[in-house]
PyMOL Python script that loads the backbone (N, CA, C, O; Angstrom):
from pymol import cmd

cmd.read_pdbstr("""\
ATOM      1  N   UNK A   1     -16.107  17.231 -10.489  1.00  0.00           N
ATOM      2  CA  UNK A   1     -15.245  17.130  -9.319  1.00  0.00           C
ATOM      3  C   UNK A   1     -15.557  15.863  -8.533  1.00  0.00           C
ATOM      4  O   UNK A   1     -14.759  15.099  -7.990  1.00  0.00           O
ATOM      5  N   UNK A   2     -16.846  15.803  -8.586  1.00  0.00           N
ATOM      6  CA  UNK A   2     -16.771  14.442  -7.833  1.00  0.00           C
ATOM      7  C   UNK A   2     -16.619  13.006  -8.571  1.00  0.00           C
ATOM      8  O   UNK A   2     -16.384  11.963  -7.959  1.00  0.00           O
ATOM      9  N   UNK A   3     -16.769  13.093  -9.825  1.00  0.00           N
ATOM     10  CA  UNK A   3     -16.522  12.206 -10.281  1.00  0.00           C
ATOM     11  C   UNK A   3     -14.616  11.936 -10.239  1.00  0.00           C
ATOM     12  O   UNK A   3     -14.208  11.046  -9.492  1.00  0.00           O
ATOM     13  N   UNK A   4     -13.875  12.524 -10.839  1.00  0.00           N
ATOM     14  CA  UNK A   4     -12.313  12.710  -9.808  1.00  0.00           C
ATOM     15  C   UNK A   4     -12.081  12.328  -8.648  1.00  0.00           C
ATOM     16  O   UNK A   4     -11.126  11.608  -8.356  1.00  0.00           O
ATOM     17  N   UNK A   5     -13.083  12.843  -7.694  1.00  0.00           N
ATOM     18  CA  UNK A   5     -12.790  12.321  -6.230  1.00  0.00           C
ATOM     19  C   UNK A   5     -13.085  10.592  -6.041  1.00  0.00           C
ATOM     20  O   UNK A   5     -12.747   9.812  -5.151  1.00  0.00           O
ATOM     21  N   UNK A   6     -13.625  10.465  -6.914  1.00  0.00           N
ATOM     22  CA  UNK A   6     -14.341   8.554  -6.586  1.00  0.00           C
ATOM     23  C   UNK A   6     -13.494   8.023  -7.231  1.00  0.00           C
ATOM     24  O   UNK A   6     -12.966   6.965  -6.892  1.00  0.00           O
ATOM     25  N   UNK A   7     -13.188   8.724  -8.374  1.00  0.00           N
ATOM     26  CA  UNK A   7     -11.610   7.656  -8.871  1.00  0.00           C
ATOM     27  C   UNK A   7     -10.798   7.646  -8.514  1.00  0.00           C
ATOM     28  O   UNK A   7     -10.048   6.697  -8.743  1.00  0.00           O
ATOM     29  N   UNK A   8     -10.357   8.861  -7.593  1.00  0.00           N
ATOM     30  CA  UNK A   8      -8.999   9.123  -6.632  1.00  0.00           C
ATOM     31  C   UNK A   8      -9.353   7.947  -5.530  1.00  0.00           C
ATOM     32  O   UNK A   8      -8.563   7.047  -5.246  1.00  0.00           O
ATOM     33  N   UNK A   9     -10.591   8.088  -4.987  1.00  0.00           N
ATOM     34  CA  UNK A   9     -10.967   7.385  -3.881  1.00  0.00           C
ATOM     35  C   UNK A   9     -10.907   5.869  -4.127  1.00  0.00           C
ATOM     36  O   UNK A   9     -10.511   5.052  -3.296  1.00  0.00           O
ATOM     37  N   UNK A  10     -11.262   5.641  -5.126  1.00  0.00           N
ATOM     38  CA  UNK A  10     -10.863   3.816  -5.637  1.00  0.00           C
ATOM     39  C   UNK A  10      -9.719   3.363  -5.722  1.00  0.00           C
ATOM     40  O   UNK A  10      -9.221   2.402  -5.135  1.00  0.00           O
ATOM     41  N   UNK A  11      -9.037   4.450  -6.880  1.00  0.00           N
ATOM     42  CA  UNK A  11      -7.756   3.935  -6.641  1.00  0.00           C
ATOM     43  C   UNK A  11      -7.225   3.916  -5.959  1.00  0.00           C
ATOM     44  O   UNK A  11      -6.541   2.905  -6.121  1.00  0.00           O
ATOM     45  N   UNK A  12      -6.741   4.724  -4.469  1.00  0.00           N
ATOM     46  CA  UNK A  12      -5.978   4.955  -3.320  1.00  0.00           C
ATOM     47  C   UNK A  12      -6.653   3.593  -2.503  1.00  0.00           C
ATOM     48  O   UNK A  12      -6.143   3.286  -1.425  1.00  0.00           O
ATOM     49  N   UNK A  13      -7.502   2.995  -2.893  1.00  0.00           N
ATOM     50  CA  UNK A  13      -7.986   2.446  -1.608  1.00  0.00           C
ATOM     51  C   UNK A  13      -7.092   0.607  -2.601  1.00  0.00           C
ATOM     52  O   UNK A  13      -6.238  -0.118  -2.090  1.00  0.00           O
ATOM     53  N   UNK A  14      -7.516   0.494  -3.527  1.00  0.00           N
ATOM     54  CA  UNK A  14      -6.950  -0.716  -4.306  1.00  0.00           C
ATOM     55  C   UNK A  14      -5.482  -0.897  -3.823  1.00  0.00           C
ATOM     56  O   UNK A  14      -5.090  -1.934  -3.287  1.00  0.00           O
ATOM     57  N   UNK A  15      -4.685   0.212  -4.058  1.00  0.00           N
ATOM     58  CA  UNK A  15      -3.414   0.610  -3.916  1.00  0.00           C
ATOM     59  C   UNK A  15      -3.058   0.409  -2.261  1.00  0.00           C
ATOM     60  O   UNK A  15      -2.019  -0.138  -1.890  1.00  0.00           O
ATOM     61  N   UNK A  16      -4.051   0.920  -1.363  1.00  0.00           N
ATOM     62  CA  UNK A  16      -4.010   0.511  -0.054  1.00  0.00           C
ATOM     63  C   UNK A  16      -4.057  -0.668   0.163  1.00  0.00           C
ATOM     64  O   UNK A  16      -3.021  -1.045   0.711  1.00  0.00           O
ATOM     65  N   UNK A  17      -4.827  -1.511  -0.015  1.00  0.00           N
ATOM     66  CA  UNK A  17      -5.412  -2.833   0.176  1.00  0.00           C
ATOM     67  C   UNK A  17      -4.040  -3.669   0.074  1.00  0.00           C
ATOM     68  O   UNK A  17      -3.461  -4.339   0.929  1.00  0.00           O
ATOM     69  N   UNK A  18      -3.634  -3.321  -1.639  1.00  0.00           N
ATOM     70  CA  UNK A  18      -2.851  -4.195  -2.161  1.00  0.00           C
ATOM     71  C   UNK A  18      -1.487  -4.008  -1.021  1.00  0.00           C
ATOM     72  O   UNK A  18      -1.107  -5.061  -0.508  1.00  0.00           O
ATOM     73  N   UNK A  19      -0.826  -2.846  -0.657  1.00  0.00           N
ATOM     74  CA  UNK A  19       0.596  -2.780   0.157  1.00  0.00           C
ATOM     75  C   UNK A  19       0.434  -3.277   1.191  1.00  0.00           C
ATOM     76  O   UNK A  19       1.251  -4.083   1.638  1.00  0.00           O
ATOM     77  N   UNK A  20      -0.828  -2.873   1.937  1.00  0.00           N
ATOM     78  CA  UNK A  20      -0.840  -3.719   3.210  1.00  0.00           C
ATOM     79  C   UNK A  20      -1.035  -5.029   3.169  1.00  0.00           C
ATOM     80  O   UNK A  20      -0.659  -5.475   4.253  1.00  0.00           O
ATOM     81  N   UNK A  21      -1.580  -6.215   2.215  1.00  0.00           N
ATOM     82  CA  UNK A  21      -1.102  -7.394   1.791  1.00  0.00           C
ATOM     83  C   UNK A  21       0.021  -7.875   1.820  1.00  0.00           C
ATOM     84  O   UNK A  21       0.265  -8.894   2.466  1.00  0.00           O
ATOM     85  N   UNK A  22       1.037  -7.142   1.031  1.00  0.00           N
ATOM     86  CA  UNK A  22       2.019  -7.379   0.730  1.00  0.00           C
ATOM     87  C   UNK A  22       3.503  -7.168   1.917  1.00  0.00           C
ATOM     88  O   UNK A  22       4.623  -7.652   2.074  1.00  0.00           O
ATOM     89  N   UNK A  23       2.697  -6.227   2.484  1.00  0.00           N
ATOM     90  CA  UNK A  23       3.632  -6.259   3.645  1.00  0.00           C
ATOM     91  C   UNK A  23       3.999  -7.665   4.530  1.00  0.00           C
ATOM     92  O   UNK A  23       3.158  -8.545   4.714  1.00  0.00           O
ATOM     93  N   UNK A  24       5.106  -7.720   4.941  1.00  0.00           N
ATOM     94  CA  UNK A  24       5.721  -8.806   6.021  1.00  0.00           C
ATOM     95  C   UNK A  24       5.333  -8.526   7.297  1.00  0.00           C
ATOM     96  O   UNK A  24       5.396  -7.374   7.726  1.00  0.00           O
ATOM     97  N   UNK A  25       4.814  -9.725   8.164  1.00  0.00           N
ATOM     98  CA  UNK A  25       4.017  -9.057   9.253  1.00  0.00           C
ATOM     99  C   UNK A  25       5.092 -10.056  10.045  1.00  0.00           C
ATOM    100  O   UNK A  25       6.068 -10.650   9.586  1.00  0.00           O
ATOM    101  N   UNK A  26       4.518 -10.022  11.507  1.00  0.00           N
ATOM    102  CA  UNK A  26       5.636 -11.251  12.398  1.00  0.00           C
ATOM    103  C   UNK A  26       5.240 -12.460  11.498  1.00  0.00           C
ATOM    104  O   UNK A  26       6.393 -12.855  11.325  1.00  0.00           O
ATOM    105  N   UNK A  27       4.616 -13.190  10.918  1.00  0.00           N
ATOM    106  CA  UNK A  27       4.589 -14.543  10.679  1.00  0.00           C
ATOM    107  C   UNK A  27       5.126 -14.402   9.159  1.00  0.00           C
ATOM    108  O   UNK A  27       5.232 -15.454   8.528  1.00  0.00           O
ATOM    109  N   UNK A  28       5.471 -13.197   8.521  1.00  0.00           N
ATOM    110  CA  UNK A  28       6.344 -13.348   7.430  1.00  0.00           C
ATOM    111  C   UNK A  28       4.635 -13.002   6.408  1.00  0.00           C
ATOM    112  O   UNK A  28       5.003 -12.186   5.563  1.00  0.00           O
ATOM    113  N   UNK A  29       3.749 -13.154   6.274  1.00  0.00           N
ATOM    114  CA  UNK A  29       2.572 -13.051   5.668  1.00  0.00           C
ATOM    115  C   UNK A  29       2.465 -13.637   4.305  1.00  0.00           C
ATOM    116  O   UNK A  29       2.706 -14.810   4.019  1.00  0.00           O
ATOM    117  N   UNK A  30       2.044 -12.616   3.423  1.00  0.00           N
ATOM    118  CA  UNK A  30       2.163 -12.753   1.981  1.00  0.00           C
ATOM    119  C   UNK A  30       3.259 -12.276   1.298  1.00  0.00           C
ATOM    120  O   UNK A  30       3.616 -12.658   0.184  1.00  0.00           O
ATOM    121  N   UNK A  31       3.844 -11.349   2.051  1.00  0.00           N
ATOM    122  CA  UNK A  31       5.136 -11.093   1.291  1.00  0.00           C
ATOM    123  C   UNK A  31       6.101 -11.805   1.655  1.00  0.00           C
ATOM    124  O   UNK A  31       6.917 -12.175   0.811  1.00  0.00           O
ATOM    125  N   UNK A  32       6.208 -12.097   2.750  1.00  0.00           N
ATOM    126  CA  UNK A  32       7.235 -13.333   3.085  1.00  0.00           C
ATOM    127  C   UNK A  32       6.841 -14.508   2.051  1.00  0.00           C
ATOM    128  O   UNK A  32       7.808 -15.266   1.981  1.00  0.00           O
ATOM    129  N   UNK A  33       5.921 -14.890   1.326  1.00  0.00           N
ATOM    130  CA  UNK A  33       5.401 -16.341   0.887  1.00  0.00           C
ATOM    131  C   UNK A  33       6.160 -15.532  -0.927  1.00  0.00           C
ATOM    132  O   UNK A  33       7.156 -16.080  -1.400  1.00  0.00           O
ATOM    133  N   UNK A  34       5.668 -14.572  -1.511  1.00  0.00           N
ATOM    134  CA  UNK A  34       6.183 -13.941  -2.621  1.00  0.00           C
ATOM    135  C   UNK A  34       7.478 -13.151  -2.767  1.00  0.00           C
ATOM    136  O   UNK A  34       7.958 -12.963  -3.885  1.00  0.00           O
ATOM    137  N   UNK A  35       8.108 -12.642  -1.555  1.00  0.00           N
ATOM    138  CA  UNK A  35       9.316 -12.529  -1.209  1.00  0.00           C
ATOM    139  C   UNK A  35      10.216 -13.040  -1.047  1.00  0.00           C
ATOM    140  O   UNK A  35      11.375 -12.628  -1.077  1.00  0.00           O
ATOM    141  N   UNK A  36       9.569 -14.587  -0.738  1.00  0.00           N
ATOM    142  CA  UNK A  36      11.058 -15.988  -0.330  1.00  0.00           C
ATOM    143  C   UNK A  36      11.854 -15.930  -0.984  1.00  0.00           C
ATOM    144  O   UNK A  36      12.955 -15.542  -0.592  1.00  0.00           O
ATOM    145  N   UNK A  37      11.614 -16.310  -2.307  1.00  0.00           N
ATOM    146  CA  UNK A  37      12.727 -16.577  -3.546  1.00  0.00           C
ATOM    147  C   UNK A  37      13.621 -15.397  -3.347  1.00  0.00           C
ATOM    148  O   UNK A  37      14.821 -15.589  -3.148  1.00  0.00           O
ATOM    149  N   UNK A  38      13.101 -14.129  -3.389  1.00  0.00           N
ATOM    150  CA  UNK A  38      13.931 -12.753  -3.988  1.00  0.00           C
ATOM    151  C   UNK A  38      15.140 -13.097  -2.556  1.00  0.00           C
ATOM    152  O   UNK A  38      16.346 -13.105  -2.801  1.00  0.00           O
ATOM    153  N   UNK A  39      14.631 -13.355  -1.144  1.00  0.00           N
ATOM    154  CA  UNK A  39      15.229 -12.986  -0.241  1.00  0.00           C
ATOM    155  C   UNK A  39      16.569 -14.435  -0.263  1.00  0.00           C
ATOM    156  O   UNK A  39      17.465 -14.579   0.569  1.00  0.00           O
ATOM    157  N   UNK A  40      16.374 -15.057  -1.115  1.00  0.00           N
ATOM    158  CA  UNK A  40      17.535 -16.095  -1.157  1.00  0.00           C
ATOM    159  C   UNK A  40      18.232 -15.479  -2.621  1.00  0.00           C
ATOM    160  O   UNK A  40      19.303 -16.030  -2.875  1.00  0.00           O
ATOM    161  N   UNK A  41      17.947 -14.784  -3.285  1.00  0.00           N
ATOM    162  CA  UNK A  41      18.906 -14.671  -4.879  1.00  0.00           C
ATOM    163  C   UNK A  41      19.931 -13.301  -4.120  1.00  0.00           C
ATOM    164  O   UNK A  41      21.144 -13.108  -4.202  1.00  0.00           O
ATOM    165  N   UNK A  42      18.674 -12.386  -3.270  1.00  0.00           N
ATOM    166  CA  UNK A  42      19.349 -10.803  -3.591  1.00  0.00           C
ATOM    167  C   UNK A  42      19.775 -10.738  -1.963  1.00  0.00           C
ATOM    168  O   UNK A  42      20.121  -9.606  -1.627  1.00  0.00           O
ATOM    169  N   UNK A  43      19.805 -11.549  -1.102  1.00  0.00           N
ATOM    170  CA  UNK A  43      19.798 -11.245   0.299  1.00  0.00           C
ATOM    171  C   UNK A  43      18.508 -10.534   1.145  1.00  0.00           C
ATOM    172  O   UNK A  43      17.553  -9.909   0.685  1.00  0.00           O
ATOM    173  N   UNK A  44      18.890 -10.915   2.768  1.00  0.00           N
ATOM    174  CA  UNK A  44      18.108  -9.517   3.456  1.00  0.00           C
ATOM    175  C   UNK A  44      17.828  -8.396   3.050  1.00  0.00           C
ATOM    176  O   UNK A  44      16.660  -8.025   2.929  1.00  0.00           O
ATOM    177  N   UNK A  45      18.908  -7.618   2.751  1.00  0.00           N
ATOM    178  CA  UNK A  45      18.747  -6.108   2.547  1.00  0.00           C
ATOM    179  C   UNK A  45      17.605  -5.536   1.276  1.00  0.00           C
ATOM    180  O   UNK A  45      16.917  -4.515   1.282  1.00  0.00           O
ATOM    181  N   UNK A  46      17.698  -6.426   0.417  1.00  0.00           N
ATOM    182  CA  UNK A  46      16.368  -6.347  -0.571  1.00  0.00           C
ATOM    183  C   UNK A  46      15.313  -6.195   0.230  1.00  0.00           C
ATOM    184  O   UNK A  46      14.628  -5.202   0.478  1.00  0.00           O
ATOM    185  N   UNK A  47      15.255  -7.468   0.665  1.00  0.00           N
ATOM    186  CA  UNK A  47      14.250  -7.753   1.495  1.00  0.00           C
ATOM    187  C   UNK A  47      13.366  -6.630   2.244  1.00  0.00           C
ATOM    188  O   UNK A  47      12.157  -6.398   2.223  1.00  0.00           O
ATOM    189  N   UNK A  48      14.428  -6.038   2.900  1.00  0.00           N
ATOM    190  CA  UNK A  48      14.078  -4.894   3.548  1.00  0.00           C
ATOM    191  C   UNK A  48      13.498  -3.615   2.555  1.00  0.00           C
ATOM    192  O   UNK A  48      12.451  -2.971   2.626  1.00  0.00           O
ATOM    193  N   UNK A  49      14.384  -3.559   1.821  1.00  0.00           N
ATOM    194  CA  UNK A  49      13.950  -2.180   1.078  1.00  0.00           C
ATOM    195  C   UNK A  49      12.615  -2.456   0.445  1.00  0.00           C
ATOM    196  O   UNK A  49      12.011  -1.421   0.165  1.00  0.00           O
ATOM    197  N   UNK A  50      11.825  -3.868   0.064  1.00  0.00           N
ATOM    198  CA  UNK A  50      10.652  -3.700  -0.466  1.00  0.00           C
ATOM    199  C   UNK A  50       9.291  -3.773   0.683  1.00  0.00           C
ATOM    200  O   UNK A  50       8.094  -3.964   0.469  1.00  0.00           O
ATOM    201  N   UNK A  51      10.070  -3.527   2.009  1.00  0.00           N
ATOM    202  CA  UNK A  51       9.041  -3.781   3.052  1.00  0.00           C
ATOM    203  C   UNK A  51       9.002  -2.739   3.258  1.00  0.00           C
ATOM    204  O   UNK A  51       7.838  -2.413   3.491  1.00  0.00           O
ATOM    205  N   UNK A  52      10.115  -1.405   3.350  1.00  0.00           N
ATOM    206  CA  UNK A  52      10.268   0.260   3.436  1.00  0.00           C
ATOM    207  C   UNK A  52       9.615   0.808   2.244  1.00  0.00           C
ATOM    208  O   UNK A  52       8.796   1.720   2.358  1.00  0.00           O
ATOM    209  N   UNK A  53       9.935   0.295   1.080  1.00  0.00           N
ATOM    210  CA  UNK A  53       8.821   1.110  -0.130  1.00  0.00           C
ATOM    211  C   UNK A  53       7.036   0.727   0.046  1.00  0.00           C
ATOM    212  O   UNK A  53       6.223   1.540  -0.393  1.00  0.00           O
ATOM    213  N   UNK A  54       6.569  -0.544   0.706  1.00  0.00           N
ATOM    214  CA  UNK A  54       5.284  -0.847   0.765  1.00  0.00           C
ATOM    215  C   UNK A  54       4.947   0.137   1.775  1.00  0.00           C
ATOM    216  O   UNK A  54       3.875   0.703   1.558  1.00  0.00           O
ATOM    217  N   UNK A  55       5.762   0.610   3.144  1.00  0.00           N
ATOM    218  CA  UNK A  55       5.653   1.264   3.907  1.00  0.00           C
ATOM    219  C   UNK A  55       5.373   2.846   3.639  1.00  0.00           C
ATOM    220  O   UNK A  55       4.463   3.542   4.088  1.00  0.00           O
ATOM    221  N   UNK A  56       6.349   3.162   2.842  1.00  0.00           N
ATOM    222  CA  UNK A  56       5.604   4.121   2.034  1.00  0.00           C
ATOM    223  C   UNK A  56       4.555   4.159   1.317  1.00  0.00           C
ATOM    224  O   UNK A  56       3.612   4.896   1.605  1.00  0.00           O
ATOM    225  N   UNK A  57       4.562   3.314   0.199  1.00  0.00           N
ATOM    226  CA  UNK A  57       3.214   3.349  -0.650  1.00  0.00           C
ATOM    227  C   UNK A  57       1.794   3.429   0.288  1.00  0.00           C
ATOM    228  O   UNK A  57       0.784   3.959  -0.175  1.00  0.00           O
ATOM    229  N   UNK A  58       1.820   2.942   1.430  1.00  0.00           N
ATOM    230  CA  UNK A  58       1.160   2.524   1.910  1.00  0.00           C
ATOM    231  C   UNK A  58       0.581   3.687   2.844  1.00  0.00           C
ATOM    232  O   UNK A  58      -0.623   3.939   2.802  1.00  0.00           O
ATOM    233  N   UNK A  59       1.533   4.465   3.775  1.00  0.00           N
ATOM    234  CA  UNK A  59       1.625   6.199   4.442  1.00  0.00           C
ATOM    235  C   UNK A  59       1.014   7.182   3.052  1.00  0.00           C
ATOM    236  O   UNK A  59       0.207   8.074   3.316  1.00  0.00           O
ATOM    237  N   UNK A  60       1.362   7.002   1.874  1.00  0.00           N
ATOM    238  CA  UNK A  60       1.452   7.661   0.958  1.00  0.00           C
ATOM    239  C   UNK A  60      -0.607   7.763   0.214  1.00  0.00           C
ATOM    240  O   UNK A  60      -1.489   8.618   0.141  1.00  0.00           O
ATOM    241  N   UNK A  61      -0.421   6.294  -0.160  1.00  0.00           N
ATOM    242  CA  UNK A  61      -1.511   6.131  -0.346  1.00  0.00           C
ATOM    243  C   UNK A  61      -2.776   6.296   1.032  1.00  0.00           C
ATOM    244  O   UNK A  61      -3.797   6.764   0.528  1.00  0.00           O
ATOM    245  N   UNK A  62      -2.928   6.097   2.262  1.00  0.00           N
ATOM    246  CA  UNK A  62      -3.788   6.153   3.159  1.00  0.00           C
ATOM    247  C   UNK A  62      -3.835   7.532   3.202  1.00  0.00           C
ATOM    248  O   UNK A  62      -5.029   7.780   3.371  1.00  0.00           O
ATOM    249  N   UNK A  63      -3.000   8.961   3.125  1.00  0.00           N
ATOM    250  CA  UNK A  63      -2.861  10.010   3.027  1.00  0.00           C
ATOM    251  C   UNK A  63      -4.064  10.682   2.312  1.00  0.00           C
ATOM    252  O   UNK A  63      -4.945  11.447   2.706  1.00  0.00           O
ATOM    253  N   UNK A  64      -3.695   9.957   0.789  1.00  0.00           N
ATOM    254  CA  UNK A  64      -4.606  10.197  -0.176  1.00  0.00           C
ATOM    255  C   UNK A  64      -6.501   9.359  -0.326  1.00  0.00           C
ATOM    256  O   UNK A  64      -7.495   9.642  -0.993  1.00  0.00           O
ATOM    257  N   UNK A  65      -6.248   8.532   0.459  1.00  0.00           N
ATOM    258  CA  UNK A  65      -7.668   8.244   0.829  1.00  0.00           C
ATOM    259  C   UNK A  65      -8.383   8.393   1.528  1.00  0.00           C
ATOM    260  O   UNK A  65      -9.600   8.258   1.403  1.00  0.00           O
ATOM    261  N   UNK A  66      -7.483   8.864   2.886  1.00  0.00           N
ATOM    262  CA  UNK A  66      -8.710  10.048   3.678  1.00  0.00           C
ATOM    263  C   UNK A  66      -8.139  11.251   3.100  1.00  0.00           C
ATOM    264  O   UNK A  66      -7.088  10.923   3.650  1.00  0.00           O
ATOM    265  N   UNK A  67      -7.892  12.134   2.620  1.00  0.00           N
ATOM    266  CA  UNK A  67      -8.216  13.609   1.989  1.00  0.00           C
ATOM    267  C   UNK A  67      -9.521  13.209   1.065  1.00  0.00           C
ATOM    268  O   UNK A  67     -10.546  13.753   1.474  1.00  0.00           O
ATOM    269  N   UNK A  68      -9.652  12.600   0.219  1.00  0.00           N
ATOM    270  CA  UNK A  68     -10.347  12.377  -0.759  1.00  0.00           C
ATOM    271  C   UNK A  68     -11.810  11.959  -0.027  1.00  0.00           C
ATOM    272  O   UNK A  68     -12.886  12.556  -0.041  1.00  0.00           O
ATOM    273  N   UNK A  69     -11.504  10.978   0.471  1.00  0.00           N
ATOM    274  CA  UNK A  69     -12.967  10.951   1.319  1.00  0.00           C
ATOM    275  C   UNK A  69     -13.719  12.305   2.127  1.00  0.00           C
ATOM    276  O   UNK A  69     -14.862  12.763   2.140  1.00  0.00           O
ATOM    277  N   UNK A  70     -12.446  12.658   2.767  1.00  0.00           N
ATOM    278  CA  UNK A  70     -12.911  13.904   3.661  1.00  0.00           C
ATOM    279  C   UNK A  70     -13.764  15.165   2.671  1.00  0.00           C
ATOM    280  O   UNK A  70     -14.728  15.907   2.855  1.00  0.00           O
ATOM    281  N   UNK A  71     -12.762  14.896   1.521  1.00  0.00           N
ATOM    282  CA  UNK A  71     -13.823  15.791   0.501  1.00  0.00           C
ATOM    283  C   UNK A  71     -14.629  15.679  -0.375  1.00  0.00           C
ATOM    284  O   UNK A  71     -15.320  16.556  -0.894  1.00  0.00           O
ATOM    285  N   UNK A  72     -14.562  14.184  -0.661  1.00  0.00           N
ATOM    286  CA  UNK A  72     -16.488  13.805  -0.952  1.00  0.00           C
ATOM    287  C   UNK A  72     -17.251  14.296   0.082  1.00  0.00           C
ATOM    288  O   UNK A  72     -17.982  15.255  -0.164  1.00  0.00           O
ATOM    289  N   UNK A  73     -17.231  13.893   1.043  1.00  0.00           N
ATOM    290  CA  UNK A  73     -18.169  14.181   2.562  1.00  0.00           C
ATOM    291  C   UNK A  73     -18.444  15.588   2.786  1.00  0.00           C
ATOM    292  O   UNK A  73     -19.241  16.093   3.577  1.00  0.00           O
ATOM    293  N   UNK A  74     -17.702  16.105   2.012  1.00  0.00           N
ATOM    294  CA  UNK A  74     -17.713  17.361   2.418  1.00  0.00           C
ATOM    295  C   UNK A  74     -18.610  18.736   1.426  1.00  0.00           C
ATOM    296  O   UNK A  74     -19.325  19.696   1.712  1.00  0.00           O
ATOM    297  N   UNK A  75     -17.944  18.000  -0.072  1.00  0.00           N
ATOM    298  CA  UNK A  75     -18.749  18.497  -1.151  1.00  0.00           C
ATOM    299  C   UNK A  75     -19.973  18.552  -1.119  1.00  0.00           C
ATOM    300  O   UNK A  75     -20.803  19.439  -1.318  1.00  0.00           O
ATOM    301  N   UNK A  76     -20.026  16.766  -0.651  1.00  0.00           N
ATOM    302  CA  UNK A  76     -22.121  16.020  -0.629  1.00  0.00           C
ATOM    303  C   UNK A  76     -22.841  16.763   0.407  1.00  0.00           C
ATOM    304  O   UNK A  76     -24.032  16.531   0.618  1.00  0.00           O
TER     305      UNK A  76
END
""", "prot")
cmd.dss("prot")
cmd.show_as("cartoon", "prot")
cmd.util.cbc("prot")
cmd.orient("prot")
């Protein structure tokens, strides 16, 4: 079981790391810099929808990395 929980716990946190990177912040960030191109072929509205799915991944994944922590801590 705990070996499960540390791989849950790695991966959720990689997966964290990586969306909140990728997110567009006010200065446009890293996803604004890897987003440019897409946001001139496909428009704004792309644009948007991959800043609402990081937003999720991101609610989704932090979800899963404190449960997982909370229950290492808890097991140990």
């Amino acid at each position: 079981m705990n070996l499960v929980l540390t791989v849950l716990l790695i991966i959720s946190s990689v997966i964290l790391i990586a969306s909140i990177l990728l997110q567009s912040g006010k200065s446009a960030g890293l996803s604004g810099s890897i987003g440019g191109g897409a946001e001139q072929i496909w428009g704004k509205n792309k644009a948007r929808d991959y800043d609402e799915k990081f937003d999720k991944v991101t609610k989704i994944s932090a979800i899963v990395f404190i449960a997982s922590a909370l229950l290492m801590s808890w097991i140990q």
